[in-house]
C-alpha positions, 0 to 999 in steps of 0.5 A: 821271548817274541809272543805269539801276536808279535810273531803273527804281527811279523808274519803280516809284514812280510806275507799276504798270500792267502795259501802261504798263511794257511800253510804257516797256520797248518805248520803253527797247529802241527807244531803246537800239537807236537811241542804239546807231545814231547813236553816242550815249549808250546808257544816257541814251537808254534811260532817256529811253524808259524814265520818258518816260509815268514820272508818267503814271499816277499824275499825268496831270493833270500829266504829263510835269511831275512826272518832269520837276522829278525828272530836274531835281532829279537834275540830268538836263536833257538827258533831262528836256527830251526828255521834255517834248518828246515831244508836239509840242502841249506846243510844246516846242522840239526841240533835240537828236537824243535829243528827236526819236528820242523823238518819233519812237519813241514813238507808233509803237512803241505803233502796231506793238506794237497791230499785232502783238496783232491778228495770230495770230503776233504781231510774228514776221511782222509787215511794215512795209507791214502797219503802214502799212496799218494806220497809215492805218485811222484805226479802228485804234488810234484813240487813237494821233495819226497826225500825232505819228507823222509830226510824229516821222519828219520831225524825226527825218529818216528814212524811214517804212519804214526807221524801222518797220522798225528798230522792228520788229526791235528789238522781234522781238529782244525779242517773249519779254519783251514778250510780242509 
């Protein structure tokens, strides 16, 4: 299995925008916590959060393709396929939890962490009704596809509030490095 340094070492290849890293990162801790819940393979789902938008920069034209022929030379099919499942308009099937969780964390994460830079304390206070609030101004983070984040929750099989909570608190844990 790639370590979690190769996939960080892959990641620097291909990504040098400091906001798409941290988007990565928050996905990689989001990830690790839910692996962590479920009682899966930690380092498999961190490093799927982690390189899931890897090739996005430097090939968005192509993207989640290049990342996805390198995990396949790397002979990592399970996180290979949850990256090319993790936008459900490229009609790939969802076969596993990995690839739901993916889904499911990946928009939303970037919702909440776009909630918290609007907020004078950040994510320190920052309530799952304030995110769902927000989640329904369409104004609001108008890049972020609401029915990816829905798409995502059903697949995964878990409560809207329940789940923005789990992210929030991951995150919290984490505002110093995030920044948030």
């Amino acid at each position: 299995m790639i370590t979690r340094a190769q996939a960080k070492e892959l990641l620097a290849s291909l990504t040098k925008n400091q906001s798409l890293l941290r988007h990565m990162r928050t996905i990689e801790l989001v990830m690790e916590a839910y692996a962590e819940k479920f009682g899966e393979d930690k380092e498999e789902w961190a490093i799927a959060g982690l390189l899931h938008d890897a090739d996005y920069e430097a090939h968005p034209e192509k993207h989640p393709q290049v990342i996805v022929e390198k995990l396949m030379t790397l002979h990592e099919a399970k996180i290979a396929h949850a990256i090319s499942a993790h936008y459900t308009k490229w009609n790939v099937p969802y076969e596993t939890l990995l690839d739901k969780a993916l889904l499911a964390c990946d928009e939303l994460t970037g919702f909440i962490v776009a909630c918290c830079q609007v907020r004078p304390d950040g994510i320190a206070a920052l309530e799952p009704k304030s995110v769902i609030k927000k989640l329904k101004d369409k104004g609001f983070a108008a890049k972020v596809e609401r029915d990816e984040v829905y798409k995502g929750i059903e697949l995964l099989g878990v409560d809207l509030t329940d789940h923005i909570t789990f992210i929030i608190d991951v995150l919290r844990k984490n505002r110093q490095e995030l920044g948030i």
